[in-house]
N, CA, C and O atoms as CSV, one atom per row, in Angstrom:
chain,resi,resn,atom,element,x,y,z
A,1,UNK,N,N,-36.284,52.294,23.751
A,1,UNK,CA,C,-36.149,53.732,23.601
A,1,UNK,C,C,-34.809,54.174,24.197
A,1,UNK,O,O,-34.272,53.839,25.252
A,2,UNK,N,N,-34.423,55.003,23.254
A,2,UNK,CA,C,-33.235,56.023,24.243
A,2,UNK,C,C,-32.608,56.616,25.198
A,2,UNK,O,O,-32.257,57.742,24.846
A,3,UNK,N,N,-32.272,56.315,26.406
A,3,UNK,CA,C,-31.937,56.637,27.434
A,3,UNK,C,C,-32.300,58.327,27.238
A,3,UNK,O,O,-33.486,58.536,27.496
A,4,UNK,N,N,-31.605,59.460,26.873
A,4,UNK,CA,C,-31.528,60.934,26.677
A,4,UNK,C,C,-32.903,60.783,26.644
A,4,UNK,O,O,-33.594,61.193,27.577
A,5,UNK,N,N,-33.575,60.010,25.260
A,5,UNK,CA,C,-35.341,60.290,24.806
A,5,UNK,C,C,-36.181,60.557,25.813
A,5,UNK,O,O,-37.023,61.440,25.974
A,6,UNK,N,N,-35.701,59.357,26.682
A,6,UNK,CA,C,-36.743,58.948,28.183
A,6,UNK,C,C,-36.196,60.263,29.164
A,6,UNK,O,O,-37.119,60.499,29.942
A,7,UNK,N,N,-35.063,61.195,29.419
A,7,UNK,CA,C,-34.549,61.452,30.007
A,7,UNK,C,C,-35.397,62.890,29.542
A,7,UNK,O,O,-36.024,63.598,30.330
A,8,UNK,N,N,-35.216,63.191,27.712
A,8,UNK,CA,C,-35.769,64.400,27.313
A,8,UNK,C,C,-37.408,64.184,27.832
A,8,UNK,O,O,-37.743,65.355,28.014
A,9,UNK,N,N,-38.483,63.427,28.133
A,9,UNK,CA,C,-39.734,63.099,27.805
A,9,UNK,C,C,-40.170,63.347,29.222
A,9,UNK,O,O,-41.316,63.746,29.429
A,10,UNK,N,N,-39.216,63.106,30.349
A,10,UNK,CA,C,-39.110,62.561,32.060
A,10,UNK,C,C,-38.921,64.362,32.228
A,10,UNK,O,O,-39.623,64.777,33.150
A,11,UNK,N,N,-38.115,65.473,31.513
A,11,UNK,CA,C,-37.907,66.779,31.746
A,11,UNK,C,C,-39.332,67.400,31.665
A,11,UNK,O,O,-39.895,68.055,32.543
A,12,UNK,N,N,-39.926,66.972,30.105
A,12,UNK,CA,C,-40.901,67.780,29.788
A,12,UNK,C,C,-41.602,67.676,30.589
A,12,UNK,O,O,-41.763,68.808,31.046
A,13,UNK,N,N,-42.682,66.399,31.562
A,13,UNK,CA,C,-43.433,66.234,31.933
A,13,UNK,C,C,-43.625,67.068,33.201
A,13,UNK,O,O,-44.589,67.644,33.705
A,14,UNK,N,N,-41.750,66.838,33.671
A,14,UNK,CA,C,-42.207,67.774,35.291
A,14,UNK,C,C,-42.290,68.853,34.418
A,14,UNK,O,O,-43.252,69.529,34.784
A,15,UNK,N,N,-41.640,69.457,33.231
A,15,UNK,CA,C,-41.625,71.123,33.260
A,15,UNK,C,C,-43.627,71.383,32.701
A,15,UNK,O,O,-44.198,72.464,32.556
A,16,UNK,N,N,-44.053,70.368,32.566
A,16,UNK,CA,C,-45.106,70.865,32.207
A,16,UNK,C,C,-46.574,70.618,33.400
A,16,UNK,O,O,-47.775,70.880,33.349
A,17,UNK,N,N,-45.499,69.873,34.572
A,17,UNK,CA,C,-46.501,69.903,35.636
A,17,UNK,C,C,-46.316,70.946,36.692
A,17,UNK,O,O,-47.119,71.319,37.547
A,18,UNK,N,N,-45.067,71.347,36.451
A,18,UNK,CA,C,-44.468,72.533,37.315
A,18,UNK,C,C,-45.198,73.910,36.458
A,18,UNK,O,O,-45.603,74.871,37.112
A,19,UNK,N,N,-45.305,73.881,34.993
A,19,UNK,CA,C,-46.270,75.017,34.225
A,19,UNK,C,C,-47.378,75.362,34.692
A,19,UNK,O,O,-47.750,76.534,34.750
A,20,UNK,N,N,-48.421,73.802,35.307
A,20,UNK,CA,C,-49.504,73.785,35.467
A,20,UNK,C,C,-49.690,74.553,36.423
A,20,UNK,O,O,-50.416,75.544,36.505
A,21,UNK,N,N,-48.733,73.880,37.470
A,21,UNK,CA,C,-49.116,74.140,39.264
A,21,UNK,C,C,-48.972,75.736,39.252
A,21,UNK,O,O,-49.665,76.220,40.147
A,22,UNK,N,N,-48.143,76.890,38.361
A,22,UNK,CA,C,-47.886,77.844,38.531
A,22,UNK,C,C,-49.135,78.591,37.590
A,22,UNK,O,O,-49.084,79.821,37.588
A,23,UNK,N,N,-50.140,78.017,36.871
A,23,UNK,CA,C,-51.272,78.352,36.568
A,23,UNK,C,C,-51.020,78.316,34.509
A,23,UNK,O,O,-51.889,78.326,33.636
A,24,UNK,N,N,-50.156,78.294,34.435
A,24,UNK,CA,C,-50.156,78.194,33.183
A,24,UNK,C,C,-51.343,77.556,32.261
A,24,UNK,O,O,-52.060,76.606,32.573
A,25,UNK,N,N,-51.381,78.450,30.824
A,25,UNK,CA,C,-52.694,77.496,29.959
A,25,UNK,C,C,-51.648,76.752,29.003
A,25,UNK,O,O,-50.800,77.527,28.560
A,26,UNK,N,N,-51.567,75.941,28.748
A,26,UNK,CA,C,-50.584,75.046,27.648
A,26,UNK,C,C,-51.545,75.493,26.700
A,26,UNK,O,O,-52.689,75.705,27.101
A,27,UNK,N,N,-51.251,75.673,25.477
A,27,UNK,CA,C,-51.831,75.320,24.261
A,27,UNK,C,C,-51.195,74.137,23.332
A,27,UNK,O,O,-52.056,73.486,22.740
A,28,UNK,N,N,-49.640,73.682,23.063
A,28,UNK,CA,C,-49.218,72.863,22.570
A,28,UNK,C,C,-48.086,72.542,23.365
A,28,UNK,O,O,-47.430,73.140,24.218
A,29,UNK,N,N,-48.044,71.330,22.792
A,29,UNK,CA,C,-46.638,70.436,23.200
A,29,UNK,C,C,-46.175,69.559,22.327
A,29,UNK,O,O,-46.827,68.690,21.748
A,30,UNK,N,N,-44.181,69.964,22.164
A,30,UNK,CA,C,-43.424,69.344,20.869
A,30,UNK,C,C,-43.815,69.791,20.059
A,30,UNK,O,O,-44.067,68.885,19.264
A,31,UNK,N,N,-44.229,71.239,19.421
A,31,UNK,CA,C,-44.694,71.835,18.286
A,31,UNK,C,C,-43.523,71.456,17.547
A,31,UNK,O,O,-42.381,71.172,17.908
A,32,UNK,N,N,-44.318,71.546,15.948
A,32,UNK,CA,C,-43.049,71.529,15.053
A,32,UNK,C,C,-43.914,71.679,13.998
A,32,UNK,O,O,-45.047,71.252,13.775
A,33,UNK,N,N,-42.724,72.754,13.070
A,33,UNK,CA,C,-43.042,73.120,11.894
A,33,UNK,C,C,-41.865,72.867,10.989
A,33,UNK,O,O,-40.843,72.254,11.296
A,34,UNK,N,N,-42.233,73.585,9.495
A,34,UNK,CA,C,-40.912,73.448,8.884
A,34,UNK,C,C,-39.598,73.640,9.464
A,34,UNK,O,O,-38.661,72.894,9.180
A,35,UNK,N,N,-39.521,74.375,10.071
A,35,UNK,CA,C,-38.470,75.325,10.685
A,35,UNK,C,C,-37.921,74.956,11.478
A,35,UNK,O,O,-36.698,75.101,11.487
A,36,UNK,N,N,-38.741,74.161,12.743
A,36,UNK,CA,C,-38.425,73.736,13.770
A,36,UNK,C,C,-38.868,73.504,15.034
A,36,UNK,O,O,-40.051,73.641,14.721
A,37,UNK,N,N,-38.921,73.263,16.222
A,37,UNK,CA,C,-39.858,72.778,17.489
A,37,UNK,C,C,-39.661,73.756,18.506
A,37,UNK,O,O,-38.754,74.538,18.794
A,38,UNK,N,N,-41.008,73.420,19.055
A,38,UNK,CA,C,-40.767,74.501,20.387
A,38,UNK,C,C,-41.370,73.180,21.465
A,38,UNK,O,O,-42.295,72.458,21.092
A,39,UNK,N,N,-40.893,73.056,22.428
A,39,UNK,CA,C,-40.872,72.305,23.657
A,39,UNK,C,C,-42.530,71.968,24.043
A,39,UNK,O,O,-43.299,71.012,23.942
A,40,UNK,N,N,-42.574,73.749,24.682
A,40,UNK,CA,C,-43.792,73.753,25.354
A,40,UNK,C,C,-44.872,75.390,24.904
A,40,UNK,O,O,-44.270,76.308,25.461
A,41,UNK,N,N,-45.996,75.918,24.239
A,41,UNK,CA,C,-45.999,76.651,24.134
A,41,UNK,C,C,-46.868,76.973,25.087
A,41,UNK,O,O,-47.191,76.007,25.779
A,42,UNK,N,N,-47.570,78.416,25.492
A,42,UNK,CA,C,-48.464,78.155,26.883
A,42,UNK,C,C,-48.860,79.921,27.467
A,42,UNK,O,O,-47.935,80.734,27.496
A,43,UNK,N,N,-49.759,80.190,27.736
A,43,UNK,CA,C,-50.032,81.382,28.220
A,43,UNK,C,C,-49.784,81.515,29.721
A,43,UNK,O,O,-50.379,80.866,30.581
A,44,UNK,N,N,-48.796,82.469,29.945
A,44,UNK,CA,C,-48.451,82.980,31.137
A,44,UNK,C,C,-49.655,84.335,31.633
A,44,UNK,O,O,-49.063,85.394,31.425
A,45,UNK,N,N,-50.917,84.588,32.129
A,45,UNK,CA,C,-51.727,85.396,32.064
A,45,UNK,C,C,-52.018,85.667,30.893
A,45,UNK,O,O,-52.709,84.895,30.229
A,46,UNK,N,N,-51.460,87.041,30.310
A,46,UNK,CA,C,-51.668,87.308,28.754
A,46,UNK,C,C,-50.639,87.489,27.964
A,46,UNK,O,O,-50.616,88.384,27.119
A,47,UNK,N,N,-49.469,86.473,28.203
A,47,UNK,CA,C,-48.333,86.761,27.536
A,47,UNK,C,C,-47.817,84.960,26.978
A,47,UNK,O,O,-47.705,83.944,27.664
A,48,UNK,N,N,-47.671,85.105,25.974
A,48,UNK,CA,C,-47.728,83.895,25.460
A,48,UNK,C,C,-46.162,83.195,25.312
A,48,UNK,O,O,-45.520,83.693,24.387
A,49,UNK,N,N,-45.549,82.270,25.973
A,49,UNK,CA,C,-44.241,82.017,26.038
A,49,UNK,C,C,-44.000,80.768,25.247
A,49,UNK,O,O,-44.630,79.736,25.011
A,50,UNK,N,N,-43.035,81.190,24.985
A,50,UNK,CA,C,-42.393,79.771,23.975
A,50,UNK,C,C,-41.383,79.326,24.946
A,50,UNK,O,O,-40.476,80.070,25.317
A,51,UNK,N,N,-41.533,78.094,25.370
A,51,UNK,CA,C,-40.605,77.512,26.212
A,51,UNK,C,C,-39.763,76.015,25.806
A,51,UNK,O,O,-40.295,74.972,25.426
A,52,UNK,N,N,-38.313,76.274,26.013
A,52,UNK,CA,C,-37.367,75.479,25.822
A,52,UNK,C,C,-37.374,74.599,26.824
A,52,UNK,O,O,-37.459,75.184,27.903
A,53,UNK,N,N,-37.305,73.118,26.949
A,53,UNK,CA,C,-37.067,72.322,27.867
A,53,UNK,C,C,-35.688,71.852,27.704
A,53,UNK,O,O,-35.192,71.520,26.628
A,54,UNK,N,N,-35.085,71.847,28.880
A,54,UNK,CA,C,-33.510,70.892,29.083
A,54,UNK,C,C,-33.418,70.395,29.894
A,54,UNK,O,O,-33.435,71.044,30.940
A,55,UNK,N,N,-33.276,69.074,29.954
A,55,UNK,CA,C,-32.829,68.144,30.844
A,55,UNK,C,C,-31.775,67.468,31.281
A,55,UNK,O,O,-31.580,66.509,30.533
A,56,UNK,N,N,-30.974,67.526,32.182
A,56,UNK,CA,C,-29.933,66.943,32.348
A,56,UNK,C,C,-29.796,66.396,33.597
A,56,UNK,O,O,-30.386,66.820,34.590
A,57,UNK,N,N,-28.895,65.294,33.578
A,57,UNK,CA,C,-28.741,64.607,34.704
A,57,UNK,C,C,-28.339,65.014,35.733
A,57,UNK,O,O,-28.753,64.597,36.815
A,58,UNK,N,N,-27.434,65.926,35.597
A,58,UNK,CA,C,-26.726,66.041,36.029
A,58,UNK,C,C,-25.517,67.664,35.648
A,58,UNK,O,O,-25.628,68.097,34.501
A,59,UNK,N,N,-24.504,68.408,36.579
A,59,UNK,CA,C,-23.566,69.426,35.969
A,59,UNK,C,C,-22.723,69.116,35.047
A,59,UNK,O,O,-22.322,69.878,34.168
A,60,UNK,N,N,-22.427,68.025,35.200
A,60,UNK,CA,C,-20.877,67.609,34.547
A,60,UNK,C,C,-20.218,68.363,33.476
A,60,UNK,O,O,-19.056,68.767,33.515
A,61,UNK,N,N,-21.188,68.544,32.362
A,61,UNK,CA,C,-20.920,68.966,30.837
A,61,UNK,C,C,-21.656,70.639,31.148
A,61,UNK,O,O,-21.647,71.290,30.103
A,62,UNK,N,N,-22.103,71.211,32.028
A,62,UNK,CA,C,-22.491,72.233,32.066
A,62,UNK,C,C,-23.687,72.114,32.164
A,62,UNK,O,O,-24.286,71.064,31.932
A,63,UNK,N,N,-24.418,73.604,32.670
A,63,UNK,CA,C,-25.411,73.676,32.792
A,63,UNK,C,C,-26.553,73.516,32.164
A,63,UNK,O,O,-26.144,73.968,31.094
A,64,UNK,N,N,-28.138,73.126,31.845
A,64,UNK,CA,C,-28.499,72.896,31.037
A,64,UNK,C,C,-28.953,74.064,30.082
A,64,UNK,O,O,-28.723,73.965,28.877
A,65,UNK,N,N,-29.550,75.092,30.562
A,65,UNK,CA,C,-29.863,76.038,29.801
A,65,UNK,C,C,-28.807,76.761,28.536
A,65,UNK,O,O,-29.021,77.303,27.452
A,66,UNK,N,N,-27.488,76.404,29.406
A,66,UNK,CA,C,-26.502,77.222,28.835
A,66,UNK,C,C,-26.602,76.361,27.436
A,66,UNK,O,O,-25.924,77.014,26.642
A,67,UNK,N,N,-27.091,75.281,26.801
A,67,UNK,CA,C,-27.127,74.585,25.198
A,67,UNK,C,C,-28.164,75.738,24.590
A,67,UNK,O,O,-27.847,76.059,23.444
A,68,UNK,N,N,-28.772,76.097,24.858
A,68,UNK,CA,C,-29.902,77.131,24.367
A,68,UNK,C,C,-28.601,78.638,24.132
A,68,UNK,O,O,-28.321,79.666,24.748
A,69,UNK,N,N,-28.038,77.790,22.607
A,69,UNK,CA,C,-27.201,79.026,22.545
A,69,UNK,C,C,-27.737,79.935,21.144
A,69,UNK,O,O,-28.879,79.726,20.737
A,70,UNK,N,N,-26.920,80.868,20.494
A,70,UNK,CA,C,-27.682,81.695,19.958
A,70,UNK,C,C,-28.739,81.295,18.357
A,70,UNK,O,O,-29.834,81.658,17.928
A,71,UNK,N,N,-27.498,80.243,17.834
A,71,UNK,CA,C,-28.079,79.707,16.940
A,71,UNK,C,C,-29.655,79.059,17.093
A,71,UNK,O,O,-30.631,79.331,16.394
A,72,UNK,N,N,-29.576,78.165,18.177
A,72,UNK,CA,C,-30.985,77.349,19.006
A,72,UNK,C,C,-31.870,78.454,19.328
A,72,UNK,O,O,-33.085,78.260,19.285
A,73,UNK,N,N,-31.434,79.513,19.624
A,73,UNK,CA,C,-32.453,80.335,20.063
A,73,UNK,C,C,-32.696,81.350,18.514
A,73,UNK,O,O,-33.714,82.036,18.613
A,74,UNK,N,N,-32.134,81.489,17.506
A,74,UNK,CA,C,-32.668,82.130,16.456
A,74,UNK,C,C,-34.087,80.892,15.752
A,74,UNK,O,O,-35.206,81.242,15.377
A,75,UNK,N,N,-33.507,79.420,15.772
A,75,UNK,CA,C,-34.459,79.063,15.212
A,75,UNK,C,C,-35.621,78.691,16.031
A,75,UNK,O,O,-36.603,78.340,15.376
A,76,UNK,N,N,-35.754,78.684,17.437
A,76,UNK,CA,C,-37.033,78.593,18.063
A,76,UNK,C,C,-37.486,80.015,17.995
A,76,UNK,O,O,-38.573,80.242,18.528
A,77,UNK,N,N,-36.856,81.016,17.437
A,77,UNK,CA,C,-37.592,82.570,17.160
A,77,UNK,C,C,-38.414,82.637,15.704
A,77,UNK,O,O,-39.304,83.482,15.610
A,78,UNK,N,N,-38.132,81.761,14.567
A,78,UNK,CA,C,-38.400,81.691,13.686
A,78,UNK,C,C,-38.935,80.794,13.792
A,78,UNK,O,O,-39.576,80.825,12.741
A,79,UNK,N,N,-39.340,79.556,14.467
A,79,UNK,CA,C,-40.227,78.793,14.953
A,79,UNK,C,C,-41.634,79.250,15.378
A,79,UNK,O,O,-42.783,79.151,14.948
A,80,UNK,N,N,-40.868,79.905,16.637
A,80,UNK,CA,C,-42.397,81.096,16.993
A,80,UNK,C,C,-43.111,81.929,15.659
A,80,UNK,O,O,-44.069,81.416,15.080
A,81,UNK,N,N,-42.616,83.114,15.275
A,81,UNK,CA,C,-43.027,83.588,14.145
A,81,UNK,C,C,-44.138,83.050,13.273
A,81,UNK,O,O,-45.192,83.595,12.942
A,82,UNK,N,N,-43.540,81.557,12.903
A,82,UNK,CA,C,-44.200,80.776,11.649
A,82,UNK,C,C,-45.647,80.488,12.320
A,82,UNK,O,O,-46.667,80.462,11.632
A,83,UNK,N,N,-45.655,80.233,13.993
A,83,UNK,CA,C,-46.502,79.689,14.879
A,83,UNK,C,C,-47.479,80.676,15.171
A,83,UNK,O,O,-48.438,80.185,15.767
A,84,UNK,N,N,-47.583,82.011,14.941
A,84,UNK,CA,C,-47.761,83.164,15.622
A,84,UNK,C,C,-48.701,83.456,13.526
A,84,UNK,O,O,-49.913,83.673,13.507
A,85,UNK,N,N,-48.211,83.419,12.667
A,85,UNK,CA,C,-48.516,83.920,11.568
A,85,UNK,C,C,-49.815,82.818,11.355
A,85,UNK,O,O,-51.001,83.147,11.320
A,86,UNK,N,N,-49.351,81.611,11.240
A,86,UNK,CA,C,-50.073,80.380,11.083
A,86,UNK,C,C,-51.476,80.768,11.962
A,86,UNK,O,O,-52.513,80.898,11.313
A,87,UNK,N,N,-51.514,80.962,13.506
A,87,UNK,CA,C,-52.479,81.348,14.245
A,87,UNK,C,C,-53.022,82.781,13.646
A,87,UNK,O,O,-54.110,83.241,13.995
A,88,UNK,N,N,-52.432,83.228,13.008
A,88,UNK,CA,C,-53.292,84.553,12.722
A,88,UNK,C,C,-53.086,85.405,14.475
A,88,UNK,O,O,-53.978,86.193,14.791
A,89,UNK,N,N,-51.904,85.169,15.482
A,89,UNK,CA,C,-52.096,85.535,16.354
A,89,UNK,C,C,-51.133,87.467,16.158
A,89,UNK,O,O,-49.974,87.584,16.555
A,90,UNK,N,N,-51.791,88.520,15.611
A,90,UNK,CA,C,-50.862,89.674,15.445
A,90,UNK,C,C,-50.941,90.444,16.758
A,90,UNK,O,O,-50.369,91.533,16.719
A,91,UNK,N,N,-51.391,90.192,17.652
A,91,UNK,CA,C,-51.582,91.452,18.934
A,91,UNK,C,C,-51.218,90.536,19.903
A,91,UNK,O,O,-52.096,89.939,20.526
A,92,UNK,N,N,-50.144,90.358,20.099
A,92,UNK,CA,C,-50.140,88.689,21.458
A,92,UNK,C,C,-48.745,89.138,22.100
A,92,UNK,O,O,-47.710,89.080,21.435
A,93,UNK,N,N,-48.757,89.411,22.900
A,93,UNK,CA,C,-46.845,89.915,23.637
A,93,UNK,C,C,-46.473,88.273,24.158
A,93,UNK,O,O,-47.023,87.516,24.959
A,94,UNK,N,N,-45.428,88.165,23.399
A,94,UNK,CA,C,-43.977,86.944,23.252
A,94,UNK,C,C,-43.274,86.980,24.377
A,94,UNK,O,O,-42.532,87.915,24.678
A,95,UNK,N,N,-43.460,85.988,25.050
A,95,UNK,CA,C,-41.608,85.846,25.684
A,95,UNK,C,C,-41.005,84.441,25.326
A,95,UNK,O,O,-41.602,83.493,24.816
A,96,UNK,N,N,-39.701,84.515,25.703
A,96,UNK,CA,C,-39.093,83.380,25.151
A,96,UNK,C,C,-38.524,82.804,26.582
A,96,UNK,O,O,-37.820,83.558,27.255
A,97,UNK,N,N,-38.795,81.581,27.022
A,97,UNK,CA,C,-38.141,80.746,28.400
A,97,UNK,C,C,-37.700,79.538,28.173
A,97,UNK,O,O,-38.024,78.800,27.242
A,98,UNK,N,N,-36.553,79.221,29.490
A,98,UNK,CA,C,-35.903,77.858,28.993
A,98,UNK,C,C,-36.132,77.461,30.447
A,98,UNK,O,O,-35.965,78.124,31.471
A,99,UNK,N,N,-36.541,76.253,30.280
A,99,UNK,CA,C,-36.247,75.321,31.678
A,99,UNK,C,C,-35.886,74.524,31.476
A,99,UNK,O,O,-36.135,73.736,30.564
A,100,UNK,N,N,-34.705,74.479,32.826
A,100,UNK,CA,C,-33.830,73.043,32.904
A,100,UNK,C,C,-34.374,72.607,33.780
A,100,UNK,O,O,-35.019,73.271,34.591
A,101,UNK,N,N,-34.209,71.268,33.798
A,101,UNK,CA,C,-34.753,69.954,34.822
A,101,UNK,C,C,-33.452,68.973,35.025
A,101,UNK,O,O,-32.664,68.551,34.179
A,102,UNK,N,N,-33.497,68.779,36.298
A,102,UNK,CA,C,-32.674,68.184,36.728
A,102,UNK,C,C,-33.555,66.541,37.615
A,102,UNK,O,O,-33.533,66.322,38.826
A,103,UNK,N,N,-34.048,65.889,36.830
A,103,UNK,CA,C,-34.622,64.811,37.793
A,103,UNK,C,C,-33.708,64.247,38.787
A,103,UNK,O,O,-34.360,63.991,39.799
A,104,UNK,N,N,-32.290,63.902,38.946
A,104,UNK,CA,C,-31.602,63.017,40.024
A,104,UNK,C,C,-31.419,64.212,41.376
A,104,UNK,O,O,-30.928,63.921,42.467
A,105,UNK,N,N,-31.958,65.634,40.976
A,105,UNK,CA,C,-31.233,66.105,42.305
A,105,UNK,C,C,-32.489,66.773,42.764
A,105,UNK,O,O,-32.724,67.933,42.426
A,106,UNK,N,N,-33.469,65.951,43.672
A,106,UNK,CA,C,-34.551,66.389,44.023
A,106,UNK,C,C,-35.460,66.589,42.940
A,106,UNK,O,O,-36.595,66.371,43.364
A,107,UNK,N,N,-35.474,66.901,41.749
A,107,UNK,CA,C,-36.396,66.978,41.188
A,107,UNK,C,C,-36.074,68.761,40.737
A,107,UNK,O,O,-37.088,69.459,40.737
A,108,UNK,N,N,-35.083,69.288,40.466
A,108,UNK,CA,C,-34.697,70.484,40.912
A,108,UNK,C,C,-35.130,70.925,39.332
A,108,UNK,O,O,-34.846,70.324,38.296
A,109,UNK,N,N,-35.972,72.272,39.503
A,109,UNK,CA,C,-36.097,72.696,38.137
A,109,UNK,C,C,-35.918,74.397,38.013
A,109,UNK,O,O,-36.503,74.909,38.968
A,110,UNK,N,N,-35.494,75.093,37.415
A,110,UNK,CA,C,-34.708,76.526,37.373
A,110,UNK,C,C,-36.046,77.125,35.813
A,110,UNK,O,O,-36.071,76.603,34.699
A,111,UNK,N,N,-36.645,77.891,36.126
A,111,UNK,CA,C,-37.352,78.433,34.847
A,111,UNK,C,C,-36.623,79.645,34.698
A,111,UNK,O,O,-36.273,80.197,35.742
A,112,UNK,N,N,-36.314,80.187,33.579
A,112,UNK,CA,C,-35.463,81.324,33.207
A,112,UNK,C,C,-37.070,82.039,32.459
A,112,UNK,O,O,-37.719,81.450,31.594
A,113,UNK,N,N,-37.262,82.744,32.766
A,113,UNK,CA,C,-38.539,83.665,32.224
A,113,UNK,C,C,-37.478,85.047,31.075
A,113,UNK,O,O,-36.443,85.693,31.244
A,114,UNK,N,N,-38.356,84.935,30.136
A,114,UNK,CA,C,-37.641,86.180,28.984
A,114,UNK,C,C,-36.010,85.816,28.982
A,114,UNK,O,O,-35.152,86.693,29.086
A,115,UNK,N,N,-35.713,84.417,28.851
A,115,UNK,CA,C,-34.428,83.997,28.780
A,115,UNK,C,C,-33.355,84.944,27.624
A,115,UNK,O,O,-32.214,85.271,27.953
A,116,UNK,N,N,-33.912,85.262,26.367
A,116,UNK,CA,C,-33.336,85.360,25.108
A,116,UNK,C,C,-34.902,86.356,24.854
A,116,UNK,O,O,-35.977,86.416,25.450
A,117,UNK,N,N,-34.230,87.128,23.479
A,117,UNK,CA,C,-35.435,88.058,22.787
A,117,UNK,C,C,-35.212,87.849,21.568
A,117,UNK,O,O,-34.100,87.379,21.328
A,118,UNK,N,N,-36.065,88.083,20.474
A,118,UNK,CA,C,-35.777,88.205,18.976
A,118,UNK,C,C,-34.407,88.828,18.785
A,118,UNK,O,O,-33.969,89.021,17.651
């Protein structure tokens, strides 16, 4: 396997054990539709977030969130949508979050809550 793969797979897991510990309900993980994937999807109380995972080793090339640029974030919006219609979910308040993970530096992870909006 892929060094990045193992590196992308090693992000999700803390971001989805760090979801847990903060009470989160997951409903999916690695969604994907025609359109495109969403990381992690998951109820924050009663607000349902679509969350971006990024992982990086490290600063070097920049921060991680900062790849979650506008294009990436139109199609995980149209991602959601398709996800949201498909569920028949019409009364559900959206947010959109990105977490970066940093495994080599402590384990350091930054959640950006309502990162980006439609």
């Amino acid at each position: 396997m892929k060094s990045h793969i193992k590196t992308g797979r090693l992000g999700e897991q803390l971001a989805l054990d760090y979801l847990n510990n903060k009470g989160y309900s997951v409903l999916e993980t690695n969604y994907r539709n025609k359109i495109g994937e969403v990381d992690i999807i998951a109820y924050d109380k009663d607000i349902l977030a679509f969350i971006e995972v990024k992982t990086r080793m490290g600063t070097d090339y920049g921060y991680a969130y900062e790849s979650v640029n506008s294009r990436k974030q139109k199609k995980i919006a149209n991602t959601c949508l398709m996800y949201l219609q498909k569920n028949k979910l019409y009364d559900v308040q959206v947010r959109f979050d990105v977490i970066e993970v940093y495994p080599m530096e402590k384990k350091t992870i930054n959640h950006f809550e309502n990162a980006f909006s439609l």
